[in-house]
C-alpha positions in Angstrom: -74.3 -26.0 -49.7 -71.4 -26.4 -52.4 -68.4 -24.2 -53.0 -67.8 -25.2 -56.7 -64.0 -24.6 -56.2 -63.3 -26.2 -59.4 -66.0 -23.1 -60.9 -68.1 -25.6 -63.0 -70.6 -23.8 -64.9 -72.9 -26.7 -66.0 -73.2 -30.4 -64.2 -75.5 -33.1 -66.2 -76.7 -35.5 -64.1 -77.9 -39.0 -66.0 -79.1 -42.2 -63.9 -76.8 -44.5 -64.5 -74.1 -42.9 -66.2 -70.6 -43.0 -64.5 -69.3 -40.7 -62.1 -66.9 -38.3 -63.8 -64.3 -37.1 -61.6 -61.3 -34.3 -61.8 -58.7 -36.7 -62.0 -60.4 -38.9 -64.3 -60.5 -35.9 -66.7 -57.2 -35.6 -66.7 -55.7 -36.8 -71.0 -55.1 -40.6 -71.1 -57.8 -41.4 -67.8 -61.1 -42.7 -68.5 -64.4 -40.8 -70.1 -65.5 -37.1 -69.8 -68.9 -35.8 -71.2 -69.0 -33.6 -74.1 -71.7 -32.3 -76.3 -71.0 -34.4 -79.4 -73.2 -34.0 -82.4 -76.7 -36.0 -82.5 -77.1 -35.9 -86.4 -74.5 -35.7 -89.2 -74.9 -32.0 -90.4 -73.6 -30.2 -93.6 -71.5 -27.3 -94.1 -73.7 -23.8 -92.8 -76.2 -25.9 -91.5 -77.3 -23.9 -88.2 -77.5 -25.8 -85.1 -80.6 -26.8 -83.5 -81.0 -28.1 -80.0 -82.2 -31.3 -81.2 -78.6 -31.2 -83.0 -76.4 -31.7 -80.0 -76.6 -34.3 -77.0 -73.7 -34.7 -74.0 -72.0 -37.8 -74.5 -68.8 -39.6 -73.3 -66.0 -39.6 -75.1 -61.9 -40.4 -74.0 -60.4 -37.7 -72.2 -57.9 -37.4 -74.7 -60.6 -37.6 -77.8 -62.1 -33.9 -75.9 -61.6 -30.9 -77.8 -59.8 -28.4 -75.9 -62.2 -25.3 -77.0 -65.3 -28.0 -76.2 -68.0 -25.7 -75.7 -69.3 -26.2 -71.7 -72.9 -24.8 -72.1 -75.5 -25.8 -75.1 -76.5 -22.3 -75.2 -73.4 -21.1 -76.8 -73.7 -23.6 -79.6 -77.1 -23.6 -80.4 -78.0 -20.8 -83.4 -74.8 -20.9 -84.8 -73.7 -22.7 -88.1 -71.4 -25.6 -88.7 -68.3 -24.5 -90.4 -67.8 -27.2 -92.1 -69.2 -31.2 -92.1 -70.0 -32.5 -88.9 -70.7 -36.6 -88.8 -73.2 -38.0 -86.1 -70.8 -38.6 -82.8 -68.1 -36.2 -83.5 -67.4 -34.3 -80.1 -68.5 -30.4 -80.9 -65.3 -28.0 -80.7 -65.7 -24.6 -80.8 -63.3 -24.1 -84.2 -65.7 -25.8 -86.0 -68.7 -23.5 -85.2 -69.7 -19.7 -86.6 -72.1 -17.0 -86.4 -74.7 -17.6 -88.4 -74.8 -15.4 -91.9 -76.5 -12.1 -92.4 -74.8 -11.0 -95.6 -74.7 -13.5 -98.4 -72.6 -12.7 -101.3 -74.0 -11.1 -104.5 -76.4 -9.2 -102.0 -77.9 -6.0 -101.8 -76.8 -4.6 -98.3 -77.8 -1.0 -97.3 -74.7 0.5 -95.8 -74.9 3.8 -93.0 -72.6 6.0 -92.3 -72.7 8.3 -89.5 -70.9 10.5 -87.6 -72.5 13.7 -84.9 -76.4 13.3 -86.2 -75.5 12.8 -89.9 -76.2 9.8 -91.4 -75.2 8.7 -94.8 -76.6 5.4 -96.5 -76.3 3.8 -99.5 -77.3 0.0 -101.5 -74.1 -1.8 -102.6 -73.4 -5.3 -103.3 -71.7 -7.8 -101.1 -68.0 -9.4 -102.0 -68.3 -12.2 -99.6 -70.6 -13.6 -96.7 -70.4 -11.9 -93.2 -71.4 -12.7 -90.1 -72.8 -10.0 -87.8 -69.7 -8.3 -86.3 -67.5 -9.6 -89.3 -65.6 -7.0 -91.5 -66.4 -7.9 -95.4 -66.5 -5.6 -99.1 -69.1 -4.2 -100.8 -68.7 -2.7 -104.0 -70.8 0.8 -104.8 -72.5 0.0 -108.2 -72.9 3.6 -109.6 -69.1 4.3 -108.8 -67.6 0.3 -108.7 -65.2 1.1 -105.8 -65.1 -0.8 -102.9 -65.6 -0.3 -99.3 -64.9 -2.5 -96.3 -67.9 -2.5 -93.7 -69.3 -4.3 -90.7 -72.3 -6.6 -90.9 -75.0 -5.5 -88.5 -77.2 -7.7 -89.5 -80.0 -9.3 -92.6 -79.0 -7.0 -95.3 -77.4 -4.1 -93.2 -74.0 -2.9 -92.6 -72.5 0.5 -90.9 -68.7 2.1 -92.2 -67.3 4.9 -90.7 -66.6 5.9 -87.1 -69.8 3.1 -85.8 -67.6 0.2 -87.8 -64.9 1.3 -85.7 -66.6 1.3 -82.3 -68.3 -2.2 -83.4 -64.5 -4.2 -83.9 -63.3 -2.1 -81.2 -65.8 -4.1 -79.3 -65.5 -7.1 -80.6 -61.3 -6.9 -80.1 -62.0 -6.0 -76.5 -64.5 -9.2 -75.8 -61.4 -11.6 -77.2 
């Protein structure tokens, strides 16, 4: 039996590898594991698990938003050039894209059983969850809308529920 006191999520056990310790974690004391990148990647390059590997690193070299569990890293897209060794932070990782820009993107609206959709064309990449514009072409004005997903976004009272939500899981 084992209390986990300290709340670790995730422990990596290697033969051979050194016994990590609280107080060797601490900045300035020995090495800590971290997931560090296995490949030099480019810019929106989504990560695979082949991508990542736990390695040591100086305490004081760890990123402070290191991500603790593969799982949250894997899937999502490198925000900008990663080199083979660098220790992953979460800063420099994002939700894949599901809106490029210049794309055709069916918008909803709905509100009490009625639904309203149109095509219009994407301003700017999104992310699902992320707010971006789309401009109508019949009518050129543009809209601000939530990325649900490959091609699809939702305005109106559902856009509001969806960053609602998203504010809420900060």
């Amino acid at each position: 039996t084992w209390t986990n006191a300290q709340g670790l999520r995730r422990i990596v056990v290697r033969q051979g590898a050194p016994v990590v310790t609280a107080q060797a974690a601490r900045p300035g004391a020995g090495a800590v594991e971290v997931l560090t990148f296995a490949r030099s990647l480019a810019a929106g390059e989504t990560i695979r698990p082949e991508d990542v590997i736990w390695a040591p690193v100086q305490a004081h070299l760890a990123p402070a938003d290191a991500p603790r569990d593969v799982e949250a890293v894997i899937g999502r897209q490198a925000r900008r050039p990663m080199r083979q060794g660098q220790a992953v932070a979460a800063r420099d990782l994002v939700a894949p894209t599901v809106v490029r820009r210049d794309e055709m993107v069916e918008v909803s609206w709905s509100l009490d059983g009625v639904t309203l959709s149109m095509q219009g064309r994407a301003l700017e990449n999104a992310s699902t969850g992320q707010v971006f514009t789309i401009r109508n072409p019949q009518s050129q004005k543009v809209i601000e809308a939530v990325a649900t997903g490959p091609g699809r976004a939702v305005t109106g009272p559902a856009a509001q529920a969806l960053r609602a939500e998203q504010f809420a899981s900060r």
